[in-house]
Structure formats: C-alpha cells, structure tokens
N, C-alpha and C positions, 0 to 999 in steps of 0.2 A: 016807258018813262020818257017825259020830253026832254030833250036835251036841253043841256044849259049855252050859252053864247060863249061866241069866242071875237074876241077883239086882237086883231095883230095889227101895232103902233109900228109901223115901219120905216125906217131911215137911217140916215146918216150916224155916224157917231158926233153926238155936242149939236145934234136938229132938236132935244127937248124933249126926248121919249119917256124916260122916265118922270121926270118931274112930270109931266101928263098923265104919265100910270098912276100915280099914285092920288092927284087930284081926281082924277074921274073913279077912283075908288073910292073916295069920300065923298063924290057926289053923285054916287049912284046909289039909288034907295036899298036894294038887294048887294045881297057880297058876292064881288067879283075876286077871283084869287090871283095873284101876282105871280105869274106863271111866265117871266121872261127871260131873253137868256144870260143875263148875268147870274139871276139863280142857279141856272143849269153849269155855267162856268164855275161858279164859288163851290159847288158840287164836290168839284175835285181837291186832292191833296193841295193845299197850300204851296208847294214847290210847284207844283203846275203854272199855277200861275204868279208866283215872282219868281221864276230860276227863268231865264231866255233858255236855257238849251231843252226846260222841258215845256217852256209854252209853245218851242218850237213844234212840238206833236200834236196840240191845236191848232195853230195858227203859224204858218211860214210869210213873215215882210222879207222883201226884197226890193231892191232902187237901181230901175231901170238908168238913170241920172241924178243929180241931185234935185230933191225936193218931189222927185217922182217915183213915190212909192206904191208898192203892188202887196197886195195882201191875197192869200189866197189859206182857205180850210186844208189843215195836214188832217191825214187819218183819223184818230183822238178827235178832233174838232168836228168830223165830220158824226162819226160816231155820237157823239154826244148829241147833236143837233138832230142826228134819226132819234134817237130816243127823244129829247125833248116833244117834237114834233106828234110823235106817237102817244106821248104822255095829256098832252094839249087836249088832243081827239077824245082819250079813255077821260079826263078828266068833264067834256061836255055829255060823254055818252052817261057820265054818271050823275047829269045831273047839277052840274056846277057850273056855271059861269065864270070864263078864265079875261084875262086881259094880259098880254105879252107883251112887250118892246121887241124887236126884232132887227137883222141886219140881213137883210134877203139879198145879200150880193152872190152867191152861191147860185145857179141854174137849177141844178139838181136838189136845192131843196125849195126855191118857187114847183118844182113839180112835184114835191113829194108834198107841201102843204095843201097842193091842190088838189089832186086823190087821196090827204086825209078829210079835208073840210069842206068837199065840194060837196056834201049831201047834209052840211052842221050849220046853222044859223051863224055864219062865221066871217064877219065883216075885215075887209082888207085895209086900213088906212094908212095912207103917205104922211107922213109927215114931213115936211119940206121946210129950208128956208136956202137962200140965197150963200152960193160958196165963199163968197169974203165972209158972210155970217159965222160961217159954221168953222171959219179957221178961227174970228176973233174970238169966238167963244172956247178954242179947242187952246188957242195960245193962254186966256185966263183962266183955265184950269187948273192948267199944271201937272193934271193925272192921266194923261192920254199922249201918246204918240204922237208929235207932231207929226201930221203929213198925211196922219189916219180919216180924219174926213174927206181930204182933195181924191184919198184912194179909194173910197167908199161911193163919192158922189155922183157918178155916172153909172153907178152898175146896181146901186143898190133898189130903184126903181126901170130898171129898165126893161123889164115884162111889163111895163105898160099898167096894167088894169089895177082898178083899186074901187073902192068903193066908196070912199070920200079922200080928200084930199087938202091938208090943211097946215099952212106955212107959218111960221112960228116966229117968222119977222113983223110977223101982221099982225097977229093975235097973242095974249098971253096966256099963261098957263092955263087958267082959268077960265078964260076965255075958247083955248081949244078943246078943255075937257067938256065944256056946254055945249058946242057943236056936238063933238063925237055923241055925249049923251042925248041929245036930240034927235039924231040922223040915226040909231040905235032904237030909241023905243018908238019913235016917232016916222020915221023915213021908209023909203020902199026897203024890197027884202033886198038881202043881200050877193050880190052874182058874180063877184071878181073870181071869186076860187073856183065856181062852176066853170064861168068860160075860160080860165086857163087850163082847165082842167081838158076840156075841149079843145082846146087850142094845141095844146104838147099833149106829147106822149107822158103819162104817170111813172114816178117815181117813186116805189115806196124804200126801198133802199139805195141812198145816196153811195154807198161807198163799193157800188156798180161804176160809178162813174169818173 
C-alpha cells in the first residue's frame, strides 16, 4: 500500500498552526486527518488538563525570573507524545494522509519523529513569525499562558532543518495553507526528517531520556 503524507505545522504556541491546519484541510482536494497535539492532549481525562497539579504530569512551567518562563514535558507528556508520534507513522502506513500542528521543543522527540518518518513522504514545516508577534497574539487570547510563546521561541526550531518555512506575519491564513499545499503536491520530495535522522542518533522511546 502507498502511504499516505504527513504534514508537521511546527512552532511556537499563537505562530497560527492551527488556523493553518484546518485551512489546508479544506483546501486540499483529498482528506487529510487532523492528527495534532491538542487532539492527543484533549485525550486525557478533563482534570488533566484544567487541574495544575495534574497538568503538572504533562507538562512542568517553571520562572527562572520574572517573565522567564521554562516549560519542559513531565512523564505523561512525554508518554503521550511517543504514542501520538507512533500513531502519525501507523496512520500514513495505512494509507491516510495526516496533517499535525506540533511543538518540537522536546530533543527527544525531533529524534523520535525522525526514525518514524524518515522513510514516509513526510514534509517538516516551520511556521514562524516574529516574537513581539507571537506575545501580541498570545496577550489577545486570553487562553494561554502568558510567557508560553517567549518560552517556546528559541527551542522550538532549533534542529535546524525543515522543509518549507513560512512566517505568519507575512502571509495569511490562507495564504500559508497555498504555499504548504503547493510545496506538497508540487515541490521536491521531502528530506528534513531523513537528514535529521542522519544527523542524531534515533529515538524511538522518549521517555529513555
């Protein structure tokens, strides 16, 4: 069976990943399935994710000073995210075509995406936009942690490799789902996940690390 594609929208928290997911679902001629990780988040028991003491088994914030906040995956978080990660993979080996939002700040799972998808027609993309952007955007929310982008913004691309790259100050919604869907059916193949895969050692279980 051919596999089906994998699209990972990668970036910051309030860089415009989902509102992208869901536009290039709609304008992609075939169905792509909404395979990212807030799915995998809303998974869990409801007290997971509004109790603090049990998101804290996902995800641990901590402030190094003020206004400098550090996120990092507890246990649970990590766990979920091998499964997710693993699910992605069995979902193109079967045939489907997935598109995720993601938050590759984690090491250990840019190496685990990379030994699942290094051999799956499985395109890397950044999505970017500028850090005063992505706080104005995180302050009119109202539903996210302030500080959660400043912590996210440096770590969340910094393995480097992607295979398109498309900033969200620049372009609208609409406008970066037509990219991604052009550079997808249209563009060369795709190599970010091979050469990282190349590059580090593979990780298929994160919670090694």
């Amino acid at each position: 069976m051919q596999p089906g594609n994998i699209i990972i929208l990668n970036g910051a928290s309030s860089s415009g990943k989902s509102s992208i997911l869901r536009a290039l679902q709609e304008l992609m001629d075939e169905p792509y399935l909404d395979a990212g990780i807030d799915k995998f988040l809303w998974m869990l028991p409801r007290r997971y994710v509004n109790e603090p003491d049990y998101w804290r088994q996902v995800y641990r914030y901590s402030w190094l000073q003020p206004g400098q906040m550090v996120i990092e995956a507890a246990p649970l978080g990590h766990r979920l995210m091998d499964g997710m990660h693993r699910s992605l993979a069995a979902l193109a080996h079967a045939g489907n075509h997935v598109v995720a939002d993601h938050v590759l700040t984690e090491p250990a799972w840019v190496r685990q995406c990379a030994m699942l998808f290094a051999d799956l027609p499985a395109w890397l993309v950044h999505v970017t936009c500028p850090l005063e952007v992505l706080e104005q955007r995180e302050q009119a929310r109202q539903d996210r942690t302030l500080g959660q982008a400043r912590a996210q913004f440096h770590l969340v691309h910094a393995h480097g490799r992607c295979d398109l790259a498309i900033d969200t100050a620049q372009h609208d919604v609409q406008g970066c789902a037509a990219l991604i869907k052009a550079h997808v059916l249209n563009g060369p193949r795709p190599t970010a996940f091979a050469e990282l895969f190349k590059e580090g050692q593979p990780c298929l279980n994160p919670l090694n690390f």
